[in-house]
Backbone bond lengths (Angstrom), bond angles and torsions (degrees), N, CA, C in turn:
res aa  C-N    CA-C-N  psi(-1)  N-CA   C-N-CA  omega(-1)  CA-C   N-CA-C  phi
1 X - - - 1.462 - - 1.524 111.96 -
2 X 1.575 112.18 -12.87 1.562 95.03 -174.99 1.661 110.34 -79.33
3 X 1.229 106.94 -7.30 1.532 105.73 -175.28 0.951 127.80 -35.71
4 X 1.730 116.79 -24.38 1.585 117.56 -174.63 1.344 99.62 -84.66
5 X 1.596 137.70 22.51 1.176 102.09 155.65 1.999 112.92 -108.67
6 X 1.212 93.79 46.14 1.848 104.70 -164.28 1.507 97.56 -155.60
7 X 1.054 109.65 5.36 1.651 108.72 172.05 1.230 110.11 -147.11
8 X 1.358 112.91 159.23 1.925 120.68 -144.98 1.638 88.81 -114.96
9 X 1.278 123.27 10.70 1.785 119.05 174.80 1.270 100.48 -119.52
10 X 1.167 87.83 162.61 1.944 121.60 -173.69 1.327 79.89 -87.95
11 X 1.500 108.42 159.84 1.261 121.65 -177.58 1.872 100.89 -144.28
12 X 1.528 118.51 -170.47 1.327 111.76 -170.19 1.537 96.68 -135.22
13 X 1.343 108.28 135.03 1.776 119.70 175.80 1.271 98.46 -124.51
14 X 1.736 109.49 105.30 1.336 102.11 160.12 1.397 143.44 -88.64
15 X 1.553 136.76 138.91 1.379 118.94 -169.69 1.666 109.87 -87.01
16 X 1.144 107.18 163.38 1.976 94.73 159.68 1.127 104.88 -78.61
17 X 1.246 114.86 177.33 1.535 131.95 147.29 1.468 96.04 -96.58
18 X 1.747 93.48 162.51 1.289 127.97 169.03 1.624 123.40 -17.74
19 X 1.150 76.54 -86.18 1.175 75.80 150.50 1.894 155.18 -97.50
20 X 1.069 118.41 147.50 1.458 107.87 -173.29 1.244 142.08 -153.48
21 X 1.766 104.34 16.78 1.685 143.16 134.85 1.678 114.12 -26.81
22 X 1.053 92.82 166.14 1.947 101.11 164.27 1.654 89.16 68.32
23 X 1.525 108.33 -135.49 1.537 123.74 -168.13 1.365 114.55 -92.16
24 X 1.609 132.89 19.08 0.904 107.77 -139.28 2.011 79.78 -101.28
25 X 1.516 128.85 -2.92 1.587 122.48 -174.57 1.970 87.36 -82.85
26 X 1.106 134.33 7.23 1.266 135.26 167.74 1.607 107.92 -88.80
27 X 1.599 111.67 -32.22 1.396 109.69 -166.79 1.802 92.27 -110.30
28 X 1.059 143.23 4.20 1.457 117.37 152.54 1.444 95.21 -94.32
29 X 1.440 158.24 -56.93 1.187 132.45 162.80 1.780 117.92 -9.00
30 X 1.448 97.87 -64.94 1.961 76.58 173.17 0.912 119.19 -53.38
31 X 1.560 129.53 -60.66 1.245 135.14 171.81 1.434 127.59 -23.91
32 X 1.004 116.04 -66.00 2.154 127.24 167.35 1.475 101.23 -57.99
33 X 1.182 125.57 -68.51 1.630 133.05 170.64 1.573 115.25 -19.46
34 X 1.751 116.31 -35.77 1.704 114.99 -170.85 1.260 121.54 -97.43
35 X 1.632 95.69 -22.95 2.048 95.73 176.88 1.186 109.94 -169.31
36 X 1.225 131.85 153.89 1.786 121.60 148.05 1.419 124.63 1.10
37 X 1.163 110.23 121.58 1.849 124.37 174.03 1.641 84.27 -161.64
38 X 1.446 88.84 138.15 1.451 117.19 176.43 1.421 124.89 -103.49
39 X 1.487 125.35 -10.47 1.304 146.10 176.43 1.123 125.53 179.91
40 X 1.299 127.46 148.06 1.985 131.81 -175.58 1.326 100.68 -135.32
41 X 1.577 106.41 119.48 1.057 110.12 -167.43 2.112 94.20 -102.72
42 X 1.657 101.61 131.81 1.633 116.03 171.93 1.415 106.81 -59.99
43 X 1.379 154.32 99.94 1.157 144.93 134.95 1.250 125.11 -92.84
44 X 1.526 113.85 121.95 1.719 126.14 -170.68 1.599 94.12 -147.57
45 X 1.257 108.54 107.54 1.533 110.34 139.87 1.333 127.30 -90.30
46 X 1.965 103.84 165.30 1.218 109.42 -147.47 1.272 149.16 -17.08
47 X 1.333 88.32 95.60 1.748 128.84 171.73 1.468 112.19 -99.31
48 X 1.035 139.99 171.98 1.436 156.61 -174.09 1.742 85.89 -116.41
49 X 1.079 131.08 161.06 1.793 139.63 -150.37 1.879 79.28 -100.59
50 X 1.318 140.90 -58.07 1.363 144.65 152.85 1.473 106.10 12.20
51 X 1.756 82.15 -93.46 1.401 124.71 -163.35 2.068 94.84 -35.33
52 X 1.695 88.28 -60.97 1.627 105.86 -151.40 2.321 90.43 -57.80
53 X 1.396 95.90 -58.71 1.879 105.38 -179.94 1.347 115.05 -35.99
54 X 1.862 121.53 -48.32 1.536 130.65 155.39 1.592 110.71 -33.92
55 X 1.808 118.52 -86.68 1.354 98.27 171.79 1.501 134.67 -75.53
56 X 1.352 105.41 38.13 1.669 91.15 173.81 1.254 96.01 -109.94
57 X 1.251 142.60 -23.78 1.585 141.63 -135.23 1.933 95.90 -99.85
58 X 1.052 128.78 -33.42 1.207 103.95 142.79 1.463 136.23 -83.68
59 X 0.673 134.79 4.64 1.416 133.81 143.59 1.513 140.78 -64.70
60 X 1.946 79.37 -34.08 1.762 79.47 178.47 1.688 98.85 -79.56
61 X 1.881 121.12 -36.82 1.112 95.43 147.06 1.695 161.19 50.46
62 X 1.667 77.84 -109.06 1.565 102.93 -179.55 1.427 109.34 -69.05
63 X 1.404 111.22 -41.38 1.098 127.87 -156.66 1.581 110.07 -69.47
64 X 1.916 104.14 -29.91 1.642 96.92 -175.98 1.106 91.12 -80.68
65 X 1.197 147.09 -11.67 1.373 137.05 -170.03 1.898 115.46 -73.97
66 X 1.405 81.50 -34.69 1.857 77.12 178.33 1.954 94.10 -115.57
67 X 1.130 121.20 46.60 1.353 109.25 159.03 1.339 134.32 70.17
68 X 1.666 97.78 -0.95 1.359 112.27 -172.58 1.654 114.92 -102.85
69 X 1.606 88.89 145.21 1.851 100.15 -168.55 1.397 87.76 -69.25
70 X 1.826 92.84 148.88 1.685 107.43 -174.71 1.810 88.78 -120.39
71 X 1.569 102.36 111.69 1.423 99.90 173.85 1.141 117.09 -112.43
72 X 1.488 135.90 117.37 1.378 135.75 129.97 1.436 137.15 5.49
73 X 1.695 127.04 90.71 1.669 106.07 -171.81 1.830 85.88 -95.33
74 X 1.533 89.29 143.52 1.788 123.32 167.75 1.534 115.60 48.06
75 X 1.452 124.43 -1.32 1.276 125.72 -171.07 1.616 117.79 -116.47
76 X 1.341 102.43 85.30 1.920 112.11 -159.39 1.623 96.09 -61.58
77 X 1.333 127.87 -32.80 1.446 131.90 177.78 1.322 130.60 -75.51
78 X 1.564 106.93 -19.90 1.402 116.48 172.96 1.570 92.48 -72.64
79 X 1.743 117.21 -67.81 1.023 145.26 -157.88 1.884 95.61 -34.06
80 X 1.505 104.08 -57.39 1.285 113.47 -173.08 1.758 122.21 -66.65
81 X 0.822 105.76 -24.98 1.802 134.70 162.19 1.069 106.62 -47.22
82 X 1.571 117.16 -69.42 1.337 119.59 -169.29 1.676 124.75 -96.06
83 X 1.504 72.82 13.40 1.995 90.34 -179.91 1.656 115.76 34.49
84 X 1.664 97.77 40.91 1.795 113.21 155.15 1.454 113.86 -46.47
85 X 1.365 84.97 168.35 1.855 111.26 174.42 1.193 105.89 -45.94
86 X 1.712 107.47 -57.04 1.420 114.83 -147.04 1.698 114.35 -173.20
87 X 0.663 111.56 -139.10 1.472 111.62 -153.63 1.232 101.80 -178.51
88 X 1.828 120.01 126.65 1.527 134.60 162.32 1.431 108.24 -117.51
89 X 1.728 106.48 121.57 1.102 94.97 -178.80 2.127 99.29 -124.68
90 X 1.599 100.13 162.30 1.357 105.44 159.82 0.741 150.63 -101.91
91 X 1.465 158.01 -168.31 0.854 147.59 156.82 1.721 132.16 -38.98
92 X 1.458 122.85 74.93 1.395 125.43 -162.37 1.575 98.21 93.73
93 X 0.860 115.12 31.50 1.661 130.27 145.29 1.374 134.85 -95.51
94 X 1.249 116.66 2.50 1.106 138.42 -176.01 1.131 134.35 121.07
95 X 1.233 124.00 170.53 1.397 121.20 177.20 1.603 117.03 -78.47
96 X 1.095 134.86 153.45 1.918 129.62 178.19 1.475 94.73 -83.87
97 X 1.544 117.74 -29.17 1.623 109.56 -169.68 1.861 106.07 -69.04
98 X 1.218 106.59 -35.83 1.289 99.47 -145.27 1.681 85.65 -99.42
99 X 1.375 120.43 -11.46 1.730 99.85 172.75 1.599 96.93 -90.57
100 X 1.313 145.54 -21.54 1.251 128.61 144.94 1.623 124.45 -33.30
101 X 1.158 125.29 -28.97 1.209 127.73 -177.73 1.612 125.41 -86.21
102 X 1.411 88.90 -29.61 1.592 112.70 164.62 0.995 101.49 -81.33
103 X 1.513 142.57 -73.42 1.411 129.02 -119.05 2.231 88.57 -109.36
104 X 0.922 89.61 -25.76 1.816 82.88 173.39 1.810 110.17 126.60
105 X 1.140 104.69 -171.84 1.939 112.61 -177.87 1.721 87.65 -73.69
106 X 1.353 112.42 -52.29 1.732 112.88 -158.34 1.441 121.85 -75.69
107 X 1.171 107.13 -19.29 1.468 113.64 167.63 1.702 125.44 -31.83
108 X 0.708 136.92 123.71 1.636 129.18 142.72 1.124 139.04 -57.78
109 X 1.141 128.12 109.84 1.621 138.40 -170.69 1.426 125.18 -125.73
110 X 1.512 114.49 108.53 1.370 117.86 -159.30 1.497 89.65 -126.39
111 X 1.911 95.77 152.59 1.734 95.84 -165.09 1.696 78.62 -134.16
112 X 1.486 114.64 143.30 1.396 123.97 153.88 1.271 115.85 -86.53
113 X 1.496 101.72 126.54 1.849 124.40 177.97 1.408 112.12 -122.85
114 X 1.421 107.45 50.55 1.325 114.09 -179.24 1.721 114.50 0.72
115 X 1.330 109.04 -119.30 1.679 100.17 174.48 1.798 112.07 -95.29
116 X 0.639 111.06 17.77 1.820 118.41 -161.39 1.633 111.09 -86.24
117 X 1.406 116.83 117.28 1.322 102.40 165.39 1.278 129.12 -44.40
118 X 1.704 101.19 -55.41 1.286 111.62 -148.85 1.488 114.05 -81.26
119 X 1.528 122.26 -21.56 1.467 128.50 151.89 1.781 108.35 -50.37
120 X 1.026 145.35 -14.51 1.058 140.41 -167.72 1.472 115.50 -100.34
121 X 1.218 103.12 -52.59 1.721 118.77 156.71 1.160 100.69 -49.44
122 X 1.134 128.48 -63.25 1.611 102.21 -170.47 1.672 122.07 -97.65
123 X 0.988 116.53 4.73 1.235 128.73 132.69 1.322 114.01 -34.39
124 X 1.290 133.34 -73.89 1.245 149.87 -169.36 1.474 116.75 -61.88
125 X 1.840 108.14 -52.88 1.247 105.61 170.45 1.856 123.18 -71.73
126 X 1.706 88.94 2.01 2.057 82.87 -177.66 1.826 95.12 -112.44
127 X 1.556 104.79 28.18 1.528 108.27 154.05 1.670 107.23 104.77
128 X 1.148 139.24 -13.99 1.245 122.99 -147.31 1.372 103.07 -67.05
129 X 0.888 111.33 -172.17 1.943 141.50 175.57 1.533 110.76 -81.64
130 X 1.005 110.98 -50.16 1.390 123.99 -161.45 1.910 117.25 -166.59
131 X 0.953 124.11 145.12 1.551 131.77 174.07 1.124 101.04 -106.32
132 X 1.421 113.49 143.47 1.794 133.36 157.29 1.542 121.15 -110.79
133 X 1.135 121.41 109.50 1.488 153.93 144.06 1.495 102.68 -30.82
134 X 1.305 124.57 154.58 1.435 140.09 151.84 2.137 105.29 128.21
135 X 1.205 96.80 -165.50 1.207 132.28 -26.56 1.754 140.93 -60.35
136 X 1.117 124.18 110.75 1.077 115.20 -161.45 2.146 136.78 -69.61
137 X 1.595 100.03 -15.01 1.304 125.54 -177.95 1.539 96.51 -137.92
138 X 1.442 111.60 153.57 1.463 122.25 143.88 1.673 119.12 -12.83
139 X 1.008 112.45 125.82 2.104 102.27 167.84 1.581 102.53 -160.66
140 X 1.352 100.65 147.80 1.861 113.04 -162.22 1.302 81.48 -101.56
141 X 1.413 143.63 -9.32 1.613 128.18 -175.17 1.415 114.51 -84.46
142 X 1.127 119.41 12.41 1.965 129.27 168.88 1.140 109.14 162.07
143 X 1.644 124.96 171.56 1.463 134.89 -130.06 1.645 73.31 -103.93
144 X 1.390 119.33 137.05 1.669 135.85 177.04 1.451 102.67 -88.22
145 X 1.622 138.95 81.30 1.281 132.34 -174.97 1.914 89.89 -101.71
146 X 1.101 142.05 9.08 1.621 134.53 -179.40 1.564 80.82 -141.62
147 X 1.574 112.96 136.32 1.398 121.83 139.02 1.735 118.11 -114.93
148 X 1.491 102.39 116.45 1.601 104.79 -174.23 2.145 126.70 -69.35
149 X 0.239 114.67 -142.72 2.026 103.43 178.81 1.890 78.22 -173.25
150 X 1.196 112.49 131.60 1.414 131.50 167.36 1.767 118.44 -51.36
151 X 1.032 96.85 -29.90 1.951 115.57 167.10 1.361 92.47 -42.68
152 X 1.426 132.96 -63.87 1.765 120.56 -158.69 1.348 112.13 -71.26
153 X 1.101 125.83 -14.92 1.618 126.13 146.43 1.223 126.18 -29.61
154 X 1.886 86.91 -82.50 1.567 82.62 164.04 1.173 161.28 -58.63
155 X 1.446 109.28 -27.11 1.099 146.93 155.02 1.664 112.08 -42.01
156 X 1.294 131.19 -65.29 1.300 151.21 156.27 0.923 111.55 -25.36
157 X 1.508 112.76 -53.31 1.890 116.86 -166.36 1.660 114.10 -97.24
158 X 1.632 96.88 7.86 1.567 102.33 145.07 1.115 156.28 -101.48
159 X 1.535 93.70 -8.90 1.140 104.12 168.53 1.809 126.32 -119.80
160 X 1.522 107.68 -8.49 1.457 126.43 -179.79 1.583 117.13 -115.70
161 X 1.470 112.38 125.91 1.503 112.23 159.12 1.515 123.75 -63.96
162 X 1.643 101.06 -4.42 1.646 97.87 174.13 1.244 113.54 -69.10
163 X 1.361 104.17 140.91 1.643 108.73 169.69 1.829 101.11 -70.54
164 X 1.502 84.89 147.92 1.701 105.14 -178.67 1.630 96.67 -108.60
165 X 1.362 114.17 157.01 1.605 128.29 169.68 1.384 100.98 -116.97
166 X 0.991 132.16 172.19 1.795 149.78 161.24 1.560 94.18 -123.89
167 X 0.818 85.01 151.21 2.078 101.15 164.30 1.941 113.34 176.37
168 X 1.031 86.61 136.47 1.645 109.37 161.44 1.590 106.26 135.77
169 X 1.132 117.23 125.20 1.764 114.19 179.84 0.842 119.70 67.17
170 X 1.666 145.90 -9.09 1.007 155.47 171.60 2.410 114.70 -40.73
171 X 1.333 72.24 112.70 1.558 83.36 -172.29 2.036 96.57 -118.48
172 X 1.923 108.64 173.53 1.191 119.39 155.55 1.712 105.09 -62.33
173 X 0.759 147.68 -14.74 1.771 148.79 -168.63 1.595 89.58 -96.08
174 X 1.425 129.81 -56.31 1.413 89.29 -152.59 2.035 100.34 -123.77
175 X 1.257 107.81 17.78 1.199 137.92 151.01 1.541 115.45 9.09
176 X 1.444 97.22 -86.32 1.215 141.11 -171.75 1.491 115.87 -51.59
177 X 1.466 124.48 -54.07 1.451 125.54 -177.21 1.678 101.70 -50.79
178 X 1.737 113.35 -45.81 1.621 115.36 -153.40 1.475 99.19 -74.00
179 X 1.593 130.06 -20.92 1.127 148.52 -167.94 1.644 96.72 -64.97
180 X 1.793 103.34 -67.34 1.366 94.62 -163.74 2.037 111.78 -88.54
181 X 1.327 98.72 10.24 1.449 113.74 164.78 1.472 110.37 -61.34
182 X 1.503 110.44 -51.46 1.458 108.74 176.18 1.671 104.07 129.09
183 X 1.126 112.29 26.48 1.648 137.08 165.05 1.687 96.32 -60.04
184 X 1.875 116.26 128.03 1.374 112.26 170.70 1.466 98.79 -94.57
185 X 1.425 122.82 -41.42 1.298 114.27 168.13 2.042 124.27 -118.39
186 X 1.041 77.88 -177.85 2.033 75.08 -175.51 1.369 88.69 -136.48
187 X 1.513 118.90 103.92 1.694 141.10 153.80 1.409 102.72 -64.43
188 X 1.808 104.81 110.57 1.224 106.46 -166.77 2.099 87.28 -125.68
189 X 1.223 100.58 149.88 1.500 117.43 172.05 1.508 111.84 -123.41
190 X 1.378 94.62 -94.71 1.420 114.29 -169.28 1.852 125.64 -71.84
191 X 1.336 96.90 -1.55 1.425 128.36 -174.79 1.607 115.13 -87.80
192 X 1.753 98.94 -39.02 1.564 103.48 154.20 1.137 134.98 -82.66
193 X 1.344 104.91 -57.42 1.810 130.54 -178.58 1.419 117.06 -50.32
194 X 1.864 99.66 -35.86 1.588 97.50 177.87 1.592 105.25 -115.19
195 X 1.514 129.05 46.78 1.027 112.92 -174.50 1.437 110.65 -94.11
196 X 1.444 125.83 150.91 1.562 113.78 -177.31 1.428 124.95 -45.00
197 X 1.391 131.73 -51.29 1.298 144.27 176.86 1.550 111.80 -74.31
198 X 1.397 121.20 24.45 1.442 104.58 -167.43 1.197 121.75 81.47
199 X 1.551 117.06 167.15 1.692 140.73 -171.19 1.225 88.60 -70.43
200 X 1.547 129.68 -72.49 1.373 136.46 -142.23 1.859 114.90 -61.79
201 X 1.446 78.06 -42.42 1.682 96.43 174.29 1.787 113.48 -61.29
202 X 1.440 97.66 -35.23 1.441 89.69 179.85 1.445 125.40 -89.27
203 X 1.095 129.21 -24.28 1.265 141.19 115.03 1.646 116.44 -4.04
204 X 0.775 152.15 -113.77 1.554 163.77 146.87 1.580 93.02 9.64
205 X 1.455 112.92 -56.06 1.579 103.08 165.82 1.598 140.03 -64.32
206 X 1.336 104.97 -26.68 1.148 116.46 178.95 1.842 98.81 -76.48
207 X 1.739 110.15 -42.82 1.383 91.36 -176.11 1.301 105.09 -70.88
208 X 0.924 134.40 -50.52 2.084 112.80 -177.33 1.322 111.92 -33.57
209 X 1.508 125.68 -51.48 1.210 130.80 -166.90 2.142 107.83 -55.85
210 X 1.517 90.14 -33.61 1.684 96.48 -167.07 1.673 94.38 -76.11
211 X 1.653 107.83 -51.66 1.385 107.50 -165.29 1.433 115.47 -64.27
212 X 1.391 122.89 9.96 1.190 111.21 -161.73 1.726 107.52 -124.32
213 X 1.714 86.49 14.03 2.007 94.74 -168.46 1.514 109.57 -69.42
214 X 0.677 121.42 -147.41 1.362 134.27 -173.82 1.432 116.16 -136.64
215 X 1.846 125.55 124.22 1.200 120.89 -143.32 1.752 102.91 -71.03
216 X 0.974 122.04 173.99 1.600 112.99 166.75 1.294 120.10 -169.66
C-alpha cells in the first residue's frame, strides 16, 4: 500500500461491509479477481476478537492471493492476532504511536481526519502510513458527522509526501472529481458491494476511471 507515495495514480482501498459471513469470501474474490486494489480494509462491529479472527482468515486469505494489503479497522489486537498489513484507526481508536509499538516498523497505519487539517498533521507527526479524508458525499455505511470539500486533498498533496485516502459515498459516478483533487487512494464500500452489476463489474469500473487519470 505504500506505493502511492512512488506512483502518480490514485489507486482503490476497499472496505468490507458489515457484514461478511455467508458468500460474501466468494464476492471479494470477484472483486480482487477484476482489477487493481491496493488494500481491503476488515471492518466488523461487535464481534468477540474469536468470532471477528474466524471470519477474517479467509479473507485475509484471498487477499494474499491477489497481493492485496489486508487492513484491520480500529482493532490494534485483532490486527496483531492475525498478523495483518496494518491497522486503521479513528478518532479515539487509538494511538498511531503505540500500535506502532505493537504491530512493528512494517505495519500500516492509517488514521481518520475527517475534514480537519490539524488532525492530519498530527496524525502524520505521531507516524502513520497514510491519512483519510471524508466524508466526502452522502454514504448509508455510517452516521456522516464530518463532510470533507475535495480542496483538502489538494491542499495535502502540497504540502505532504503522506499518502492521502478519500472515503465516504464514494461511487463510479462521482469518483473522478476526488481523483483529480489529488486523492492517492479511493476507500470504497458501498460503491462496490452494492453496485448493480456486481463487485467485479465495479471494480473494472473503478479501474478505467483510475487508468485513465492524468499522469502527475
Amino acid at each position: 500500500m505504500t506505493t502511492a507515495t512512488t506512483a502518480s495514480t490514485c489507486q482503490l482501498y476497499l472496505i468490507s461491509p458489515l457484514d461478511v459471513g455467508g458468500d460474501f469470501p466468494v464476492r471479494l474474490e470477484d472483486a480482487l479477481a477484476a482489477g487493481p486494489v491496493a488494500a481491503f480494509q476488515f471492518r466488523v462491529k461487535g464481534l468477540d476478537q474469536h468470532e471477528a479472527a474466524r471470519l477474517a482468515e479467509p479473507l485475509q486469505a484471498i487477499c494474499a492471493t491477489h497481493e492485496v494489503a489486508f487492513i484491520v479497522n480500529d482493532d490494534v489486537a485483532l490486527a496483531k492476532r492475525l498478523k495483518a498489513d496494518g491497522v486503521h484507526l479513528g478518532q479515539g481508536d487509538g494511538d498511531p504511536k503505540e500500535a506502532r509499538r505493537q504491530l512493528g516498523p512494517g505495519a500500516q497505519i492509517g488514521v481518520t481526519c475527517h475534514n480537519s487539517r490539524h488532525l492530519a498533521m498530527e496524525a502524520g507527526e505521531a507516524g502513520a502510513d497514510y491519512v483519510a479524508f471524508g466524508a466526502f458525499f452522502p454514504t448509508t455505511t455510517k452516521a456522516v458527522e464530518h463532510r470533507a470539500d475535495p480542496e483538502i486533498l489538494t491542499w495535502w498533496q502540497g504540502l505532504f509526501e503522506l499518502p492521502c485516502v478519500a472515503i465516504g459515498g464514494i461511487t463510479v459516478d462521482n469518483a473522478k472529481k476526488l481523483v483529480e483533487a489529488g486523492a492517492d487512494f479511493l476507500a470504497v464500500s458501498g460503491g462496490v458491494w452494492a453496485y448493480r452489476d456486481g463487485p467485479g463489474a465495479a471494480v473494472r469500473a473503478f479501474a478505467e476511471i483510475l487508468e485513465n487519470q492524468p499522469a502527475g
